[in-house]
C-alpha positions as CSV (number, residue, x, y, z in Angstrom):
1,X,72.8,70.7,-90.0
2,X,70.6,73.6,-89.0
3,X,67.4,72.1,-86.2
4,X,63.9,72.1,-87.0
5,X,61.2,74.3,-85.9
6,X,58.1,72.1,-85.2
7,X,54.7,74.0,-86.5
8,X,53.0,72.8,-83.8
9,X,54.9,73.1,-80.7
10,X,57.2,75.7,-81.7
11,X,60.8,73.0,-80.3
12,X,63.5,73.2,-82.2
13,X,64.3,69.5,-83.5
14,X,66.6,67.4,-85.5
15,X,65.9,66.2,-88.8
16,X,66.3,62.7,-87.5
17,X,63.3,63.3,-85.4
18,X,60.7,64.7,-88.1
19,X,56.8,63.4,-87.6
20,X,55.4,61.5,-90.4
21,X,52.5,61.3,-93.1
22,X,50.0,58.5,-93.7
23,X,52.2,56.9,-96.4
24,X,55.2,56.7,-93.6
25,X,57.0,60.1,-95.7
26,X,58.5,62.3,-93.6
27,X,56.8,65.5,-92.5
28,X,59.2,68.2,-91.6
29,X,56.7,71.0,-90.2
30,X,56.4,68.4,-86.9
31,X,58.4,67.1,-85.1
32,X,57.4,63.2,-84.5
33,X,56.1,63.8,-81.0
34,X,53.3,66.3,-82.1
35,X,52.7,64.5,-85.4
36,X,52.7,60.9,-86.6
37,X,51.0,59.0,-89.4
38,X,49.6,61.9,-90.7
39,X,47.5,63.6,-88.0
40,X,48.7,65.2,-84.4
41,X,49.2,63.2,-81.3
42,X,47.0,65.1,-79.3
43,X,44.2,65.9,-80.6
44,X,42.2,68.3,-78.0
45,X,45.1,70.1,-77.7
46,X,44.3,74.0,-77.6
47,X,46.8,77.1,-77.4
48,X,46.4,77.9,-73.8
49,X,47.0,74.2,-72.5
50,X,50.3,74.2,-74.9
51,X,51.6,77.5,-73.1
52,X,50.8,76.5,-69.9
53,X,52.4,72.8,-70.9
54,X,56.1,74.8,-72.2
55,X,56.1,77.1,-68.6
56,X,55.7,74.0,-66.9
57,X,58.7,72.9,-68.7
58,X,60.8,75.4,-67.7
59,X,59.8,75.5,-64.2
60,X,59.2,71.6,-63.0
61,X,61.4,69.9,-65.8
62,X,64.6,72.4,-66.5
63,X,64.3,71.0,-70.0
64,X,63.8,74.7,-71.4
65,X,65.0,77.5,-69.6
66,X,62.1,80.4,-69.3
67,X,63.0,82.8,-71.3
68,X,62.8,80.0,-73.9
69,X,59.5,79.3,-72.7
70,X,58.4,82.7,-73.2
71,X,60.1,83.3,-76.5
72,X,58.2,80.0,-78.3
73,X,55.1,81.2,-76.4
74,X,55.3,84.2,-78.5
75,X,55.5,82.7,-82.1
76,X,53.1,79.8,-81.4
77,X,49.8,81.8,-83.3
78,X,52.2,82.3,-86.0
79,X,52.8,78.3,-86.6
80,X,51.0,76.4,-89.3
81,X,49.3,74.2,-86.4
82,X,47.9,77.5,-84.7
83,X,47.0,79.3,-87.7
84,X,44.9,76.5,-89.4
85,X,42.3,77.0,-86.4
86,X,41.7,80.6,-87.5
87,X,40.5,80.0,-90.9
């Protein structure tokens, strides 16, 4: 089964790990750590602080390498998340 690309965050995720709507229905665009019951765990979270928060990934944590880092970096204003605050 082919992984997930959340909308918001721009991680590649397993179906099993989807976010969810208000009515509990699963919400593929998000994975469930950037979006549950309908609305996005973080709220004030802006662009810059996610980029900074995926380099810091690959740097502190090892859990992405950074040319990972860099490569989600560069889709990120083309996610549904990102491009919503441009309307």
């Amino acid at each position: 089964m082919k992984p997930l690309q959340c909308q918001s965050c721009g991680m590649m995720f397993p179906k099993e790990d989807v976010g969810t709507n208000r009515d509990n229905s699963p919400n593929e665009d998000f994975c469930y750590n950037c979006f549950q019951n309908g609305e996005f765990t973080d709220h004030h979270l802006t662009l810059h602080n996610l980029e900074i928060r995926l380099l810091e990934m690959a740097k502190l944590h090892n859990e992405i390498s950074l040319e990972e880092a860099q490569q989600i970096i560069r889709v990120l204003p083309d996610l549904k998340r990102w491009r919503m605050n441009h309307i």
